[in-house]
Structure formats: C-alpha cells, structure tokens
C-alpha positions as CSV (number, residue, x, y, z in Angstrom):
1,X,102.4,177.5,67.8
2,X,102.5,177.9,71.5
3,X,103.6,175.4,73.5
4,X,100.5,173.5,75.3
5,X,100.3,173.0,78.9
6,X,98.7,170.0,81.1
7,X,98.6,168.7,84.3
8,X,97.1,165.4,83.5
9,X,96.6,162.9,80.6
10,X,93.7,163.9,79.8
11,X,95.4,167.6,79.3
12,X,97.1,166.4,76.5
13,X,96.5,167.2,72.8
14,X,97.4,164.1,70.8
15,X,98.4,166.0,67.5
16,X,100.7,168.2,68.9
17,X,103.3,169.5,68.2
18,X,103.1,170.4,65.0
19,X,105.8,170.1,62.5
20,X,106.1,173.3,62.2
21,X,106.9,173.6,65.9
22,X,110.7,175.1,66.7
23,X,112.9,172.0,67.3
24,X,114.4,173.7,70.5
25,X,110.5,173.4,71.9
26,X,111.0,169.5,72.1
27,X,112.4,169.3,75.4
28,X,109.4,171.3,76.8
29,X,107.4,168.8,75.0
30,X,109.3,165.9,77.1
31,X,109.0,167.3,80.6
32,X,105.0,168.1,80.2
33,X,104.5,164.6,79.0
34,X,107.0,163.2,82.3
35,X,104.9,165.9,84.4
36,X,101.7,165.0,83.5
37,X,102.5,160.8,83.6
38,X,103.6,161.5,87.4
39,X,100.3,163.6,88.5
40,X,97.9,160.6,86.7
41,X,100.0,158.3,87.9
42,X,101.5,159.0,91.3
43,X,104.1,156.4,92.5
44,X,107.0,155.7,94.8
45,X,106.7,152.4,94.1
46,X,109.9,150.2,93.2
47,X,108.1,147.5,91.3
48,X,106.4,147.7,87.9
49,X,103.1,149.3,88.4
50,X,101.3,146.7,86.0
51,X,103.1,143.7,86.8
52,X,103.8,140.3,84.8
53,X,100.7,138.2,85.1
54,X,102.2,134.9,83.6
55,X,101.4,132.5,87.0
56,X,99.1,134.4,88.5
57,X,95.6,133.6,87.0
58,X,92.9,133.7,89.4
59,X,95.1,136.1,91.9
60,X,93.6,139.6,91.9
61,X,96.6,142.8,92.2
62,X,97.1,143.6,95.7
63,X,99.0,147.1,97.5
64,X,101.5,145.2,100.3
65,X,101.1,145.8,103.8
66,X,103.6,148.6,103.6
67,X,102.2,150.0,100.9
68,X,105.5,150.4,98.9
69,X,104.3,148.3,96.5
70,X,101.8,145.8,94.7
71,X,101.9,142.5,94.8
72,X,99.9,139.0,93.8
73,X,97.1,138.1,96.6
74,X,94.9,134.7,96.2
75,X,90.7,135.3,95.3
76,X,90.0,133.3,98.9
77,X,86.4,132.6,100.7
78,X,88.0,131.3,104.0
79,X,86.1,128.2,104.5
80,X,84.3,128.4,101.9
81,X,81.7,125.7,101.0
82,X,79.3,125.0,98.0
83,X,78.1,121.8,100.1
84,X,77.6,118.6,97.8
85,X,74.3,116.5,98.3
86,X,75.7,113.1,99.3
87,X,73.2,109.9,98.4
88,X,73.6,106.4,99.6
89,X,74.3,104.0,96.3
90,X,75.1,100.3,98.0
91,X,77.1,98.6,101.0
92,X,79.8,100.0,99.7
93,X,79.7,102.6,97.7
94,X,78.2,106.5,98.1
95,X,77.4,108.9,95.5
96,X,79.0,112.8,96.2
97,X,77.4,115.3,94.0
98,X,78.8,118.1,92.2
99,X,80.2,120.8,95.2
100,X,83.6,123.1,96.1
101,X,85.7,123.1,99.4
102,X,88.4,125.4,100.4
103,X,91.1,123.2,101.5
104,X,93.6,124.7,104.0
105,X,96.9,123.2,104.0
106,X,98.2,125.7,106.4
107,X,100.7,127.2,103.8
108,X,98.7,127.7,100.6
109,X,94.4,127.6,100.7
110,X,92.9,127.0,97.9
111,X,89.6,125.9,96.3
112,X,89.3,122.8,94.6
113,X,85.4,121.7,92.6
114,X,84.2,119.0,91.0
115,X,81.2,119.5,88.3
116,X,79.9,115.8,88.5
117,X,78.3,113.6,90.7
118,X,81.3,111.4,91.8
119,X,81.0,107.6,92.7
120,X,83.2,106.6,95.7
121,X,84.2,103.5,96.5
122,X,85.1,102.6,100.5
123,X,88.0,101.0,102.1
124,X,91.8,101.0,101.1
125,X,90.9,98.6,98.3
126,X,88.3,101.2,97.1
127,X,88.5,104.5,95.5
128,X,91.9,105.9,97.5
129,X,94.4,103.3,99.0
130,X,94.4,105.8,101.8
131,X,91.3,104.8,103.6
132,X,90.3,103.1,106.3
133,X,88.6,99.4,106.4
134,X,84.9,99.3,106.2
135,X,84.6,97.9,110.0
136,X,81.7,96.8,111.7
137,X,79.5,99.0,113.9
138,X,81.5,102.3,113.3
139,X,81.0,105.9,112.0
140,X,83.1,106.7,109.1
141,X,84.4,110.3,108.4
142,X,84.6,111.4,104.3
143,X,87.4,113.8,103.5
144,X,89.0,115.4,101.1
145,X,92.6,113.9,100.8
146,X,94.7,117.1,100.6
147,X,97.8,114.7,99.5
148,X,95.7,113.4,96.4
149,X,94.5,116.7,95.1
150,X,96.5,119.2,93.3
151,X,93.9,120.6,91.1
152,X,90.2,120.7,90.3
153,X,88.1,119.0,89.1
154,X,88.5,116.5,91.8
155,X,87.7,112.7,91.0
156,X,87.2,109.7,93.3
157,X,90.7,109.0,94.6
158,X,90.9,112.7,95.7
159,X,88.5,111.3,98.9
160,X,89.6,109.1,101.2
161,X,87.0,107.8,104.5
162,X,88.3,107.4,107.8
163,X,87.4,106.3,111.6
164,X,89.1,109.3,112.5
165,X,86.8,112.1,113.7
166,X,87.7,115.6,112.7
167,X,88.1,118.6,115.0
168,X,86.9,122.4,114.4
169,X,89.7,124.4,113.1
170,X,88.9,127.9,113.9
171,X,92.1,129.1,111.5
172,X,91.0,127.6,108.7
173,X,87.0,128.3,109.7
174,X,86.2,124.3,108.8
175,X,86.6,120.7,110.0
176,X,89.7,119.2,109.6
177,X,92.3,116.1,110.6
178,X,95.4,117.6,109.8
179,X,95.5,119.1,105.8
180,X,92.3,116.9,105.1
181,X,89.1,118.8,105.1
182,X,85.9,116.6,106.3
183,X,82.7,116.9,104.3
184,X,80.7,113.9,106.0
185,X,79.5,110.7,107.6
186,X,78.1,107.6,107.8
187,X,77.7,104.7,109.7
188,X,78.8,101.1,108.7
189,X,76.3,98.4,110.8
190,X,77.5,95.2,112.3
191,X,77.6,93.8,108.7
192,X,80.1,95.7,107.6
193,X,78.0,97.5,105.1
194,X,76.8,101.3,105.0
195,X,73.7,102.3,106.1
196,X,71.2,103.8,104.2
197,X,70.5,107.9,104.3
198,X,68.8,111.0,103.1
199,X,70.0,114.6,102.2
200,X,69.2,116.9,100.0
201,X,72.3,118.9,100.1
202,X,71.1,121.0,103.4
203,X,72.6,120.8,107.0
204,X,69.9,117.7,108.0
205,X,71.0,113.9,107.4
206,X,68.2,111.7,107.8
207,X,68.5,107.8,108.8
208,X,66.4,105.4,106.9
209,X,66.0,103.5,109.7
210,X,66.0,105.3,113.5
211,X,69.0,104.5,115.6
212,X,69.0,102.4,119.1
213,X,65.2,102.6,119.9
214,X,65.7,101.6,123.0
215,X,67.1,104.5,125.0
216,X,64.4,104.2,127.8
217,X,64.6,106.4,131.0
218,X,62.0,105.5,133.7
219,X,60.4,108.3,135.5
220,X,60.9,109.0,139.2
221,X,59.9,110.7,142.2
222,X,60.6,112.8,143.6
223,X,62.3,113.9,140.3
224,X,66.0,113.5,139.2
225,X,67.7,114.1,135.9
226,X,68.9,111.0,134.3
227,X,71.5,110.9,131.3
228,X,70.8,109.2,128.1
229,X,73.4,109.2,125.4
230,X,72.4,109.6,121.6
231,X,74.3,108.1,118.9
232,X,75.7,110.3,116.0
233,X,78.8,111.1,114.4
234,X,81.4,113.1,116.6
235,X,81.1,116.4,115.2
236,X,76.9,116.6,114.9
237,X,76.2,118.8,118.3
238,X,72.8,118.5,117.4
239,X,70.6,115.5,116.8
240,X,67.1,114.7,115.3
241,X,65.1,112.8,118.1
242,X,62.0,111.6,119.0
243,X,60.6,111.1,122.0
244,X,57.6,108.8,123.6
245,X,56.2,109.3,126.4
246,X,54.1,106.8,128.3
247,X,52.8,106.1,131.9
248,X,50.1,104.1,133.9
249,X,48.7,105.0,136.7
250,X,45.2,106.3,137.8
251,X,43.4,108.7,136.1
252,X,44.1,111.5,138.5
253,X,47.3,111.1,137.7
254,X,49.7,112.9,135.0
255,X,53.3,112.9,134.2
256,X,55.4,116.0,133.1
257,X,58.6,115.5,130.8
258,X,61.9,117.8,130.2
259,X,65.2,117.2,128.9
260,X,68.3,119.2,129.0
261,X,71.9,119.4,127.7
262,X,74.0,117.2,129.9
263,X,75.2,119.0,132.5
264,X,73.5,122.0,132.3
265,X,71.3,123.2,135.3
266,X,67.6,124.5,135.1
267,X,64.6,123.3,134.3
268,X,65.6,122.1,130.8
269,X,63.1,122.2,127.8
270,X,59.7,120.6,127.9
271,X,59.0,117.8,126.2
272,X,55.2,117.3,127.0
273,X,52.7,115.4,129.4
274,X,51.2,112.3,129.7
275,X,47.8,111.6,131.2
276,X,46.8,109.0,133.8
277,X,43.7,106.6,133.3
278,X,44.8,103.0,134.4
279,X,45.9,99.4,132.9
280,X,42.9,100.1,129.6
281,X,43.5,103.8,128.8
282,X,47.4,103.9,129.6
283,X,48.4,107.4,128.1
284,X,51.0,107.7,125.3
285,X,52.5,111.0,123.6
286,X,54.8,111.8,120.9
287,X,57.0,114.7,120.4
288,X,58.7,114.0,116.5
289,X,61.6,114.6,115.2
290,X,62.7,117.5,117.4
291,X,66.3,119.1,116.7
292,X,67.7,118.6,119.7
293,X,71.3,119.6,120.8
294,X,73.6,117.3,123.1
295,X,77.2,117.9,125.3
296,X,79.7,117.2,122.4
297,X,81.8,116.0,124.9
298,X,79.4,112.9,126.5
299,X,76.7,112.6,123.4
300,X,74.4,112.8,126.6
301,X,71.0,115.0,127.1
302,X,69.2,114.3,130.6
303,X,65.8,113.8,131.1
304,X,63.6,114.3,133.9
305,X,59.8,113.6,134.8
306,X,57.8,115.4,137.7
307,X,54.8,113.6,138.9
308,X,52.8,113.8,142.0
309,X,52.4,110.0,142.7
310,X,54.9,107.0,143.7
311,X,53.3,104.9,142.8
312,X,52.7,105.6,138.4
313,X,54.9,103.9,136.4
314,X,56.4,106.0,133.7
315,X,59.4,106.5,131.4
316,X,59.9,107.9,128.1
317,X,62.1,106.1,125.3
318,X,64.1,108.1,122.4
319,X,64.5,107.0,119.1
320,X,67.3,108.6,117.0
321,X,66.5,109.5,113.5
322,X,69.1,111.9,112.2
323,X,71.9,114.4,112.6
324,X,72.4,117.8,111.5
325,X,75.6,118.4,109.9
326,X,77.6,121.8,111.7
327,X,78.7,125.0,110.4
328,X,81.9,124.7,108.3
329,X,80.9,121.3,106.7
C-alpha cells in the first residue's frame, strides 16, 4: 500500500504497515514516526521530558527560569495558615486544636498539620525542654519549634512557649523569632499560672476576666491629650476596650470624650458624652468592647475631654478585655 503520511500523533494509523508492505519502505516508516514525535512534542530540552518522580511527592513539574528545561518546584501557600482554635485547659496547660502553618526556615518552607486537638504542657519541664519558665506576671509567646519538627502530623513537643515576642517577617509573610513561627499568647498572672481565655478559632481573643481596670484619665480644661497605655501581647496592634465615662458637675454642664492613636494629631475618634446634673444624678456612659487600635511601639492611645466648665470633675477609666490576633498569625 502507499506509504501513510502525518504530521502529528494523532496522524498516525496504528495498523500500518502492513506485512505486505516492501521492506525497503521501513525507513520511511521510521522518519514519519521521529517527524511526527518532534511536532507533538517540541523540545530543546536536555533533561527527560517526564522526569523521575521518586522524592518528589507533593512537588508539582515546573519549566526553569530559563526555560531550557523542567524541573521539581514545592506546592507552597506563602504564609499560609489554617489557624487552630486554642482553649485554656488549667494553670498550666492549653489545648491547640487541629490547624496547619507554613514554616519558613529561610532555606526550605514547608507545611506541617496536625489533625487532633493537641494538649501542651508549659515550661522547660513540660511538653518541649525548649521553653521558657512559666514566670509571674508575663505574656508568653506559643511557637512552632522549627528544630523539633521534621514532618507532620505535629505533636506536643513540636511547640515550645517563650517570653520572647515575635517580629513580622515580610519574606516569609508571618510572625517569626528566627525559624520558629508564632501562632499565640497568653498571659501567666502573679501566680505563676495561665490565665483563663476565649477563642473560637477567629482573629479575637477574649479575657475571662478584663485587664488593669484602673487606667483612669481625668478630664481637663482647657483640653489636652493624655496617654494611657493598654496591656496586650507585643504583636496585637489592636485591642478590645471599654470605656466609662463619668463626670459631676451642674446640670448645664456636659463633657465630650475622644481618643486617638498615640502620637497621632487630629481630633481622634469619639468616644461619647457625658451629661451634667450634680452630686445625685452624676452622669455615667459606656462605650463596650470597641476594637480599638494602639502605637505598637508605646501600647499607648490618648485621650482627651472638651468641656466648657473648670470647675466639673471628670475622667474616663478603660478596662481591657481582649486582643485581636494580626494578619499572618
């Protein structure tokens, strides 16, 4: 028969030739079948096009940046979380739930997950040697200990906590002291024990109990912005606070609030206004749980209160009741 012609695979007829096809047509038959491999498959690549998988599982084939030729490249997220919802348990203990982290060594990333809820014990006699004492009075940073992991699923001893605060790392998008990637806090009261929390595996962190009631800034006049610090972990730019507001004065009277970011300039954000009305009807009011961001620098806001009389006696106190935890935790 005649010889067949193709320009691709797809060209090809797979019962040819025939047997009863001259043997001096073979050669033809070879150079279609190199001609058409070439146009499916064009190449000046010097590697194998498919090559050996063995080692690479979870890698995904790659052309290099001089596009010579393929080559292995990691699945990576950069950053990525699949945040854990972290419970209190006891003084000493904290429960982290099921989650995954990218950890960034700076030489190989990779994910590492953990598909139960983990019990970790604190302090170098606890869950990781590593660790640093319970304390008194302190906030306590959890990591993952990049030299105790070396594949997933992670267990207890692959966390360590530390009184070392972690910075942003903008390379490896997350929060980090050196190789170990921070995933929480908590605070450890003059006892020595851990206080007690609440998250639901969102960005807010609520306190059982509010933090240093007492910040109380008295109002004055003429008005002038005064600084109040808020207590939180180092890397939580933005706290949950509340705010009361009280005065006494006449009942002509009224008192204005704002606050601000320390060292910012403007008029601020208001808070809200008290009324006047004497010793028997002294005014009170309330602004709740308001997110409210600080100088990550000072953990300071300022506050300010405009009223038209010196003689009222006013001041507003802020009680602390959470933190929210930052983007790349």
């Amino acid at each position: 028969m005649a010889l067949e012609s193709g320009t691709y695979i797809k060209d090809l007829v797979d019962t040819n030739p025939p047997g009863t096809d001259a043997i001096s047509q073979g050669d033809d038959h070879i150079r279609l079948i190199k001609s058409v491999l070439q146009n499916s498959f064009p190449s000046t690549n010097n590697a194998p096009i498919i090559p050996d998988i063995t080692g690479n599982g979870l890698k995904y084939l790659q052309v290099n940046s001089g596009a010579t030729a393929t080559q292995w490249g990691n699945i990576r997220q950069r950053g990525y979380i699949n945040r854990s919802t972290f419970k209190y348990s006891s003084a000493t203990q904290i429960l982290i739930g099921a989650g995954e982290y990218e950890v960034d060594d700076g030489s190989a990333p990779e994910n590492y997950y953990w598909d139960s809820q983990i019990t970790f014990t604190i302090g170098s006699g606890g869950s990781n040697a590593s660790s640093s004492a319970a304390g008194t009075s302190q906030w306590q940073y959890l990591y993952i200990d990049d030299s105790a992991i070396s594949a997933s699923p992670l267990v207890a001893g692959s966390f360590l906590n530390s009184t070392t605060a972690p910075t942003y790392n903008q390379t490896k998008h997350g929060w980090y002291n050196g190789s170990d990637r921070c995933i929480f806090a908590f605070y450890i009261d003059s006892s020595g024990n851990i206080d007690k929390w609440y998250h639901s595996g969102a960005d807010h962190v609520m306190y059982a109990n509010m933090y240093n009631p007492s910040i109380n800034i008295s109002a004055t006049n003429p008005a002038t912005w005064t600084d109040a610090t808020i207590p939180g972990p180092a890397f939580a730019d933005e706290m949950e606070c509340t705010f009361k507001m009280a005065q006494d004065g006449g009942d002509a009277l009224s008192t204005t609030f704002y606050y601000r970011v320390d060292g910012d300039s403007g008029d601020g954000h208001l808070l809200g206004t008290t009324e006047g009305g004497d010793d028997y009807t002294e005014d009170e009011h309330v602004v709740g749980n308001r997110r409210t961001f600080i100088e990550p620098s000072t953990r300071k806001i300022e506050i300010k209160s405009i009223t038209n009389s010196t003689q009222l006696t006013a001041g507003c106190i802020i009680y602390v009741n959470g933190y929210f935890i930052p983007g790349g935790m």
